[in-house]
SEZA-956587 format. One line per 4 residues: number of its first residue (from 1); their letters; for each residue x, y, z of C-alpha. Coordinates in nm, 2 decimals, padded with zeros to 4 digits, always signed. Each point is the difference from the previous one (the first is absolute). Last residue first. Example, Ala and Ser with C-alpha at 12.3 -4.5 7.8 and 13.67 -1.06 7.14 Angstrom:
2
2) SA) +01.37:-00.11:+00.71 ~ -00.14:-00.34:+00.07
This chain:
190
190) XXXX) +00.17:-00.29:+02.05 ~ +00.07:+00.33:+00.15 ~ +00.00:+00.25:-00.21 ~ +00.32:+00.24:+00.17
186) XXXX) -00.11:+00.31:+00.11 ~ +00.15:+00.34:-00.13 ~ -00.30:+00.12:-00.18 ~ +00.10:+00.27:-00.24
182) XXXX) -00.28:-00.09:-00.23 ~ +00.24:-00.04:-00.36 ~ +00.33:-00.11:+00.10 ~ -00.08:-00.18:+00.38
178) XXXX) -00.31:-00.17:-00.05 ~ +00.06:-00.07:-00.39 ~ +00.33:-00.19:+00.05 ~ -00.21:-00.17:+00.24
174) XXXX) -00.27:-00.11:-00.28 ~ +00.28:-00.08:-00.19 ~ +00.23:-00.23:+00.24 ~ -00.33:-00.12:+00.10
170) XXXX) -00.13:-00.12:-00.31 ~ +00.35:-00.16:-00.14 ~ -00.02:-00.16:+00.33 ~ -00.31:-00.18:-00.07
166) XXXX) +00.08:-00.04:-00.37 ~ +00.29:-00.20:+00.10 ~ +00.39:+00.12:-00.04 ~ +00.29:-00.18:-00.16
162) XXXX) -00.19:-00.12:-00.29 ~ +00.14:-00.34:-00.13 ~ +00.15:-00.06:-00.31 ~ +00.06:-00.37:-00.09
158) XXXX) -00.01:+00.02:-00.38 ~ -00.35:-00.15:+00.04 ~ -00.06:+00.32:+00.18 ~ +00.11:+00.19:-00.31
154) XXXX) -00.24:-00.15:-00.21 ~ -00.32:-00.01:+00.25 ~ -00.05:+00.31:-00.05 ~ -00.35:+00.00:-00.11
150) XXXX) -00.21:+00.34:+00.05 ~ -00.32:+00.02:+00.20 ~ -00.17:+00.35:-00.11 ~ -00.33:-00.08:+00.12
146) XXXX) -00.24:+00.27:-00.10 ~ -00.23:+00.15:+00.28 ~ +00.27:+00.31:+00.09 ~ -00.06:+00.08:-00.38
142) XXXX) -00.36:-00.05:-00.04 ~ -00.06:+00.23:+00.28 ~ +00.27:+00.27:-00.17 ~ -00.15:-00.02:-00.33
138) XXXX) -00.34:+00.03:+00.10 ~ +00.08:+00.31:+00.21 ~ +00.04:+00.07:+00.38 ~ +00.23:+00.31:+00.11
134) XXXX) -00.13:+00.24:-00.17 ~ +00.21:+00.18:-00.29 ~ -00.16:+00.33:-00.05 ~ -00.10:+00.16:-00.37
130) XXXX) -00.33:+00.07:+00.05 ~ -00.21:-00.16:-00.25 ~ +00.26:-00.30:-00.04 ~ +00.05:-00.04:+00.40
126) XXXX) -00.41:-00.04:+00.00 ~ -00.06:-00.25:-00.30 ~ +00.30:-00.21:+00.20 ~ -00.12:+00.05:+00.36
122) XXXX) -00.32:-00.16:-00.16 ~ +00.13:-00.29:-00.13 ~ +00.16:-00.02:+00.36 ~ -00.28:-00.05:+00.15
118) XXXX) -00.17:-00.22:-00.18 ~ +00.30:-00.23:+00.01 ~ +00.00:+00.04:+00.38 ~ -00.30:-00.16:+00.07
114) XXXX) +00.04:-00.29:-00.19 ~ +00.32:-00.01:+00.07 ~ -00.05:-00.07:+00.38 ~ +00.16:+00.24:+00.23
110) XXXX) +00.12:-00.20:+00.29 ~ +00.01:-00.04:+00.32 ~ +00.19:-00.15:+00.27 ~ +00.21:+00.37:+00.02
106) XXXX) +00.36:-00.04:+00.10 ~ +00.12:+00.08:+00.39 ~ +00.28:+00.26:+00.00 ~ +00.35:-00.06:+00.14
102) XXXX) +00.15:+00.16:-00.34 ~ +00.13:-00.38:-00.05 ~ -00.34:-00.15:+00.06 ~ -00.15:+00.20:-00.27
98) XXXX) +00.26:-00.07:-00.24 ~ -00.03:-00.38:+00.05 ~ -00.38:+00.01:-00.02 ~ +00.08:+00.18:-00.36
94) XXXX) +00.23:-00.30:-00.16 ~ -00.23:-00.24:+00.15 ~ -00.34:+00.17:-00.18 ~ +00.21:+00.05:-00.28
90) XXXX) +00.10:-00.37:-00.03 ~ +00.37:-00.12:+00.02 ~ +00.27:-00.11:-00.19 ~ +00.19:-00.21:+00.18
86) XXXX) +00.30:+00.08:-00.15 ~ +00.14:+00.30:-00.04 ~ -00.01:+00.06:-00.40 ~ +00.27:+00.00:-00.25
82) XXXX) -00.07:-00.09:-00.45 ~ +00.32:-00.09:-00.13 ~ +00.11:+00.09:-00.37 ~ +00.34:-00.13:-00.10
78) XXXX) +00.18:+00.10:-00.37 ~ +00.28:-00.18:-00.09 ~ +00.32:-00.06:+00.13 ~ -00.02:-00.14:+00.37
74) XXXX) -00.04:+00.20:+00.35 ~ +00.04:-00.15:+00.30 ~ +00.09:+00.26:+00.24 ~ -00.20:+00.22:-00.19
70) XXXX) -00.33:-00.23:+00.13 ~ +00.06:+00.00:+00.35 ~ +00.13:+00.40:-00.04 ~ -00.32:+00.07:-00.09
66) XXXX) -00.20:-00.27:+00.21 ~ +00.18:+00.20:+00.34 ~ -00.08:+00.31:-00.19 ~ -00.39:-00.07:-00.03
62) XXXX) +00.01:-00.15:+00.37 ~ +00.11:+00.31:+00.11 ~ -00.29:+00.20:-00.20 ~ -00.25:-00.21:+00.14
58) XXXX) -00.20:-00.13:-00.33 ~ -00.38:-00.05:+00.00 ~ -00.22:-00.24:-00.12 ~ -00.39:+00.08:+00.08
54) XXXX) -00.25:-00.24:-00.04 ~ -00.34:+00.09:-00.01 ~ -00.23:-00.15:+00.33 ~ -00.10:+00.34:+00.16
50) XXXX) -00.33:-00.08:-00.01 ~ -00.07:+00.35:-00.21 ~ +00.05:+00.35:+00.15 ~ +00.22:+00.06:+00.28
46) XXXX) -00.04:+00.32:+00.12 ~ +00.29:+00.23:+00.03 ~ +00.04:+00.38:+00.07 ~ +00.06:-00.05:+00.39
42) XXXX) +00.35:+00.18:-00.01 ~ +00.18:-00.33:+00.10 ~ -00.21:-00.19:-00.27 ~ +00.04:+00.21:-00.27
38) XXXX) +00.37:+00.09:+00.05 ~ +00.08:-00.36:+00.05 ~ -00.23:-00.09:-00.36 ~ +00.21:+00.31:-00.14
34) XXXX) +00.35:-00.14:+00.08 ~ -00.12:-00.34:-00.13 ~ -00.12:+00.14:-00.31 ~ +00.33:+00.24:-00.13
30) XXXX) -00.09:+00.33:-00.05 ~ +00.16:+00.13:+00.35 ~ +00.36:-00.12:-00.10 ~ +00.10:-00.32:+00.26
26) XXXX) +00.24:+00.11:+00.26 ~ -00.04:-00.34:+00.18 ~ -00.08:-00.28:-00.22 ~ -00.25:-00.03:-00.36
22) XXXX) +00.02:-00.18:-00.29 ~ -00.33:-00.10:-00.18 ~ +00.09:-00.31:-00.22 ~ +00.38:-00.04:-00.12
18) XXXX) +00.06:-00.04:-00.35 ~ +00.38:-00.09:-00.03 ~ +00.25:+00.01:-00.31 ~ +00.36:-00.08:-00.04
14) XXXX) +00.17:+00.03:-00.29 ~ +00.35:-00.21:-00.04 ~ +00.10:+00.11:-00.35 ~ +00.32:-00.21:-00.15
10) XXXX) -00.19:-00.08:-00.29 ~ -00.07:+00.31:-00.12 ~ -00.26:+00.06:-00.21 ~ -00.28:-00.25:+00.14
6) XXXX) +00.10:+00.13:+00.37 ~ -00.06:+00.37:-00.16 ~ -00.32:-00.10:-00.19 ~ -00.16:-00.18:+00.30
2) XX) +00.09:+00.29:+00.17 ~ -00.18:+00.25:-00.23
């Protein structure tokens, strides 16, 4: 449909950007990163897998600083840019930096797959005779172990840079989380 409008009119300036994952403070509860801090704060989480998939995500104020980046230099014509935070990093990274933020040491094991696959074929057979959603399926193990390492290299060549670094990123959120959603009035000290 856009491609048809800017085709159509050739005064259209569309504008269109696929960010990765976006999370930041106040994230909804069904988002992944605001689950994977929920799991791990309330003890819920295991990491299962090496840990080595790569995970892109997008901070939500880095995702509006690239947003007004790019309409600031809008042409006619239809645009598609792709936005990540940059570097990406790996799951078993992205989850040691959560842990360290909530002031809690991480696991240094792991759940191989091979073990876990099993598993969770049979959490699957089980939820569909009974109805319940567990918490570890095939779908969701195969999910947290796929690499989801997006490109966005076209609007840094444009010379956008992200204001704020995954690390911080992480700790405004996992703060955010402290004090919103667990009443703790500390500060994460990093």
């Amino acid at each position: 449909r856009f491609r048809q409008l800017a085709t159509d009119d050739p005064e259209a300036r569309v504008l269109v950007i696929r960010p990765s994952a976006v999370y930041g403070p106040g994230n909804p509860p069904d988002t992944n990163i605001y689950r994977l801090i929920d799991a791990i704060y309330n003890r819920r989480f295991v990491m299962v897998g090496p840990g080595q998939a790569l995970k892109s995500t997008s901070y939500l104020e880095n995702l509006l600083d690239a947003t007004l980046f790019l309409m600031d230099r809008m042409e006619q014509g239809l645009q598609t840019y792709i936005y990540v935070d940059e570097p990406v990093l790996t799951t078993e990274t992205l989850v040691t930096r959560i842990y360290e933020f909530l002031g809690k040491k991480a696991p240094s094991w792991h759940i191989p797959l091979s073990v876990a696959g099993p598993v969770a074929k049979l959490s699957d057979v089980a939820a569909d005779l009974t109805g319940i959603d567990f918490p570890i399926t095939a779908a969701r193990i195969e999910k947290f172990n796929r690499s989801t390492n997006f490109d966005a290299s076209k609007i840094r060549r444009e010379g956008f840079e992200q204001p704020v670094s995954n690390e911080e990123a992480l700790r405004r959120t996992v703060e955010w989380h402290l004090r919103h959603e667990y009443d703790n009035p500390l500060p994460v000290d990093t």
